[in-house]
C-alpha positions as CSV (number, residue, x, y, z in Angstrom):
1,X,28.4,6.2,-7.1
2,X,27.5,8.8,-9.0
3,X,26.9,7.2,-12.3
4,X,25.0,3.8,-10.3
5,X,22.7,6.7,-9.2
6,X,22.2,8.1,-13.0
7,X,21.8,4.7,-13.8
8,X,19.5,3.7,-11.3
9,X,17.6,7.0,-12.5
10,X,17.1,5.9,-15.5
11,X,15.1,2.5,-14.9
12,X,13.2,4.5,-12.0
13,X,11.9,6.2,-15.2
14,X,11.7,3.4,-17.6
15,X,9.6,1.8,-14.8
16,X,7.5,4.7,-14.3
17,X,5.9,4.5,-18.2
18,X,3.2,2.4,-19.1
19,X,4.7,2.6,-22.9
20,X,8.9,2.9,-24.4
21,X,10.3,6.3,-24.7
22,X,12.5,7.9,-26.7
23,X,15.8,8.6,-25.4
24,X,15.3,12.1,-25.4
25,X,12.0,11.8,-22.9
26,X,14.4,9.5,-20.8
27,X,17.1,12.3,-20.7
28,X,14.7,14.8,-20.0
29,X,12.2,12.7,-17.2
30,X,15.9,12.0,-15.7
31,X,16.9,15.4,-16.1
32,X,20.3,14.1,-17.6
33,X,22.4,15.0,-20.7
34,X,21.1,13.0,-23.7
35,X,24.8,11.8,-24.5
36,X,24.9,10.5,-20.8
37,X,21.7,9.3,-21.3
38,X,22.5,7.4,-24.3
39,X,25.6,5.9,-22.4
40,X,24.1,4.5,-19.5
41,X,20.8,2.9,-21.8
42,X,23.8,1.4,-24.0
43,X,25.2,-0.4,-20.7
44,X,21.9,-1.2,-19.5
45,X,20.6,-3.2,-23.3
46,X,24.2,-5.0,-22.4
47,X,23.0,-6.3,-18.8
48,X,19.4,-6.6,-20.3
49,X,17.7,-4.1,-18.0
50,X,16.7,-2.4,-21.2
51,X,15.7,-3.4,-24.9
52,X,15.3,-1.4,-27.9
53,X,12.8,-1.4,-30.5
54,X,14.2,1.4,-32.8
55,X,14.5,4.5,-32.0
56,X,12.2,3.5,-28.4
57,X,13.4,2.1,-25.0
58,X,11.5,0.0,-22.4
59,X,12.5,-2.2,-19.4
60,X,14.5,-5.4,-20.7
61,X,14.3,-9.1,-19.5
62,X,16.4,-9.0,-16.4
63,X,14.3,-7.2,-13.9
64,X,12.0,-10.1,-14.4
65,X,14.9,-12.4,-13.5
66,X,15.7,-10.1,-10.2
67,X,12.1,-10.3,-9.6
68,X,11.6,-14.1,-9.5
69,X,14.9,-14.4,-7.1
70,X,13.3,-11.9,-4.7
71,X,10.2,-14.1,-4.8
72,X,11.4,-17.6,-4.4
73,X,14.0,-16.1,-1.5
74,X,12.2,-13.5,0.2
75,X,11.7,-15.2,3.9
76,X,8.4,-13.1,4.8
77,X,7.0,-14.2,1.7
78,X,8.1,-18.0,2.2
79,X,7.0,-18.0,5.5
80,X,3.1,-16.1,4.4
81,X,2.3,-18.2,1.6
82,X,0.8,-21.7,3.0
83,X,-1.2,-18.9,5.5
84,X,-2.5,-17.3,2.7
85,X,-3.6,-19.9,1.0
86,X,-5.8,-21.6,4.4
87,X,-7.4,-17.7,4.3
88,X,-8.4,-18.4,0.6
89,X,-9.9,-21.9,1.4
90,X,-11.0,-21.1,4.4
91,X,-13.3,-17.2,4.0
92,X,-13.4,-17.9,-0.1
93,X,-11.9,-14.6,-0.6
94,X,-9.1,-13.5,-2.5
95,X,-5.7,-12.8,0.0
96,X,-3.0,-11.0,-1.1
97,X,0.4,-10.2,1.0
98,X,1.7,-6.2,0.6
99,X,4.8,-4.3,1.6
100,X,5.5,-0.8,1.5
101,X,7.9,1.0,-0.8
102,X,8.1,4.5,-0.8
103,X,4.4,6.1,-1.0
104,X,3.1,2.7,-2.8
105,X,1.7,-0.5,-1.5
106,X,3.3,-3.0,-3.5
107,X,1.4,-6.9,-3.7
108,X,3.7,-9.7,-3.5
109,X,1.7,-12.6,-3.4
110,X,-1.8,-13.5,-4.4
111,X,-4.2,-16.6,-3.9
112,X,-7.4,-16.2,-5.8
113,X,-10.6,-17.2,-3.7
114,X,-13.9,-19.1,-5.3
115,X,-15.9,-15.7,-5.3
116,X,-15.3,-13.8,-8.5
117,X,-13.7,-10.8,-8.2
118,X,-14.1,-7.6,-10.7
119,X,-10.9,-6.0,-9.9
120,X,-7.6,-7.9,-9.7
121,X,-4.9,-7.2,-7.0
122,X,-2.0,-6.4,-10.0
123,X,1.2,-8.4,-8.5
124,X,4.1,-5.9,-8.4
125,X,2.3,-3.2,-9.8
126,X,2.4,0.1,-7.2
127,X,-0.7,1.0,-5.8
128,X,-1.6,3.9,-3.9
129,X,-1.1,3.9,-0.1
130,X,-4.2,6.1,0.6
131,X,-6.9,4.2,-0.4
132,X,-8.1,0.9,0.6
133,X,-6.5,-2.2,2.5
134,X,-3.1,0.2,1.5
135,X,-4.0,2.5,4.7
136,X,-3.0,-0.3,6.7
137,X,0.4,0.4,5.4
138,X,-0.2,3.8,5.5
139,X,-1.0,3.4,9.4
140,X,2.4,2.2,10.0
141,X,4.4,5.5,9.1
142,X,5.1,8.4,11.1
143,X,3.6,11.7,11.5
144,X,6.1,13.5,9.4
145,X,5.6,10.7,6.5
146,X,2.1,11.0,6.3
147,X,2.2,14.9,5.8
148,X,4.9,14.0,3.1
149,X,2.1,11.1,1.6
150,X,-1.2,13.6,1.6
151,X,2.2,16.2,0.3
152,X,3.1,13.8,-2.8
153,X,-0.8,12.6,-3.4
154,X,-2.6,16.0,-3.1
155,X,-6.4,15.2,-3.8
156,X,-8.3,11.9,-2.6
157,X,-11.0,10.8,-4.2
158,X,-11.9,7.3,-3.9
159,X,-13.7,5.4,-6.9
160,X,-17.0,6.6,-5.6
161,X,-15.8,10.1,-6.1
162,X,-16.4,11.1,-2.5
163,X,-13.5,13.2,-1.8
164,X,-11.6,12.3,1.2
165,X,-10.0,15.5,3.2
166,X,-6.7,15.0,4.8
167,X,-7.9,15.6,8.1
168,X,-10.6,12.8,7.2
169,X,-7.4,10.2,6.2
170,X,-5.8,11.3,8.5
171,X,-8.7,10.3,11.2
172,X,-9.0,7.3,9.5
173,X,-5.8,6.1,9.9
174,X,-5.7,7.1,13.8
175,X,-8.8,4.7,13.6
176,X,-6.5,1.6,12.2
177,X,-4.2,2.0,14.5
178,X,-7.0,1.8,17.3
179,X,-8.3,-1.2,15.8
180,X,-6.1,-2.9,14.1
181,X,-7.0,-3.1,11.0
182,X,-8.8,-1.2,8.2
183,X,-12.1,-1.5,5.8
184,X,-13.2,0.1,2.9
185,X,-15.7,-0.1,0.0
186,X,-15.4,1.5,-3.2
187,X,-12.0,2.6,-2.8
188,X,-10.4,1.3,-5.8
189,X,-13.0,0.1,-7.7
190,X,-17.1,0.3,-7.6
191,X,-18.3,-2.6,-5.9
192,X,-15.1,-4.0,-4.8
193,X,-14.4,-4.5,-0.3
194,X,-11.3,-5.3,1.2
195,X,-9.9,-6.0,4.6
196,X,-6.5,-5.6,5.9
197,X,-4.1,-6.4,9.0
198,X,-0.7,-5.8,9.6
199,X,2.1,-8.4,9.6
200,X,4.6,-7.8,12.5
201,X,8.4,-8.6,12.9
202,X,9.5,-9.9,15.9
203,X,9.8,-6.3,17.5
204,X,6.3,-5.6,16.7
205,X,7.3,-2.9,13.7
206,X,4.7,-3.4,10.7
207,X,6.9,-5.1,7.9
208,X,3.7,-6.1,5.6
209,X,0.0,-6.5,5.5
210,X,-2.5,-9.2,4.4
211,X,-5.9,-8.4,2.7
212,X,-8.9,-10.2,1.8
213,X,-10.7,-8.7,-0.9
214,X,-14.1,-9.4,-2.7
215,X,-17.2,-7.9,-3.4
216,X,-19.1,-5.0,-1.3
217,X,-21.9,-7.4,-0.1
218,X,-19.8,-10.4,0.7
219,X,-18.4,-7.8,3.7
220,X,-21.3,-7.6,6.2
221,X,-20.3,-5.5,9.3
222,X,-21.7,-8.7,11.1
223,X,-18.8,-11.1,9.9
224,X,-16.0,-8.4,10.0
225,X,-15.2,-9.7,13.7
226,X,-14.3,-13.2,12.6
227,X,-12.8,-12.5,9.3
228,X,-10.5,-9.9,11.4
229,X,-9.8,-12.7,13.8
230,X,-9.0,-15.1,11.4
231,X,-6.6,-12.6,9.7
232,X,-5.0,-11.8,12.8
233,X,-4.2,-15.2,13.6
234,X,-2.6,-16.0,10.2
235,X,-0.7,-12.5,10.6
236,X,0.7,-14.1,14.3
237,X,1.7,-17.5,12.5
238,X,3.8,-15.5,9.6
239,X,5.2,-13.4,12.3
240,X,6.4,-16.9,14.0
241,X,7.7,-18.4,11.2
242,X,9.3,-15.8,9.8
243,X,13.4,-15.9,10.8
């Protein structure tokens, strides 16, 4: 187990930068041995998790591979997608379908709306679970996990720059929980809105979120009500068909 967790180490880091690394910056962000280092990456070029391009590593082909067989078999994700794509038609926004991992709201699917958007919702890519329609994730953890979130982020500052206090989030996210689901402007990105509601499982534990996202003026407070209602009946119909 020991060396699947070494090797599993090694991709987390891989994963992590936005550019290859040398193998010693993978032994040391892995805090491993570079010969056991150069071991595991030697294994992991084999099964295609990693390719080299001289003397630099990056992530390899196959994680794409495992990525398009969670897609096409994930049954949440089955189940959300004709539901996303009536919210799309239907408010002209642009939905998107999130899960949790760790600290990070992660998008899974995306169905782009007929009003332009300046920021796009990066499929896959982690996004931070303390701003935006991510609080709605946020909302769903416990009161030891978000001390361990506002722990792991320190400082928030949203794209405004107003800094947010984490007696402020964590007010806000009592708020969600209240009403169900969360706004925000300028959280992100200048300019750019979103709303978000939670996607239940049968036992009513949060399991994902949907989000509408567009442009700071398309959100009036006055159509909030029946955007939120709309979302909330799409978020019951997922629930329903999801086994």
């Amino acid at each position: 187990m020991r060396s699947l967790e070494r090797s599993l180490d090694v991709i987390g880091v891989l994963e992590e930068s936005a550019a290859p690394l040398r193998l010693s910056e993978i032994a040391r962000r892995a805090d491993l041995h570079i010969a056991t280092t150069q071991r595991i990456v030697n294994v992991l070029i084999g099964r295609g998790y990693v390719r080299q391009d001289g003397a630099f590593y990056a992530m390899g082909v196959t994680p794409l591979l495992n990525a398009h067989a969670f897609l096409v078999s994930f049954p949440l994700l089955l189940a959300a997608k004709p539901f996303l794509q009536e919210l799309s038609a239907s408010t002209e926004f642009t939905s998107s379908l999130a899960v949790r991992a760790g600290f990070f709201q992660v998008i899974l699917e995306r169905v782009e709306g007929s009003r332009p958007l300046r920021y796009q919702l990066p499929i896959g890519e982690k996004l931070p679970l303390q701003l935006g329609g991510a609080r709605m994730l946020a909302a769903s953890m416990d009161d030891d996990g978000l001390r361990a979130l506002l722990e792991f982020v320190g400082e928030i500052r949203t794209a405004a720059g107003e800094l947010v206090t984490d007696e402020e989030f964590l007010a806000t996210i009592a708020t969600i929980r209240e009403q169900g689901f969360v706004h925000g402007s300028s959280q992100r990105e200048r300019g750019a809105a979103s709303v978000a509601v939670p996607v239940l499982d049968r036992d009513g534990k949060t399991v994902a979120s949907i989000q509408l996202s567009g442009l700071e003026e398309d959100f009036e407070a006055a159509n909030l009500p029946a955007l939120v209602a709309e979302m909330q009946r799409a978020s019951a119909a997922i629930t329903r068909r999801t086994p």
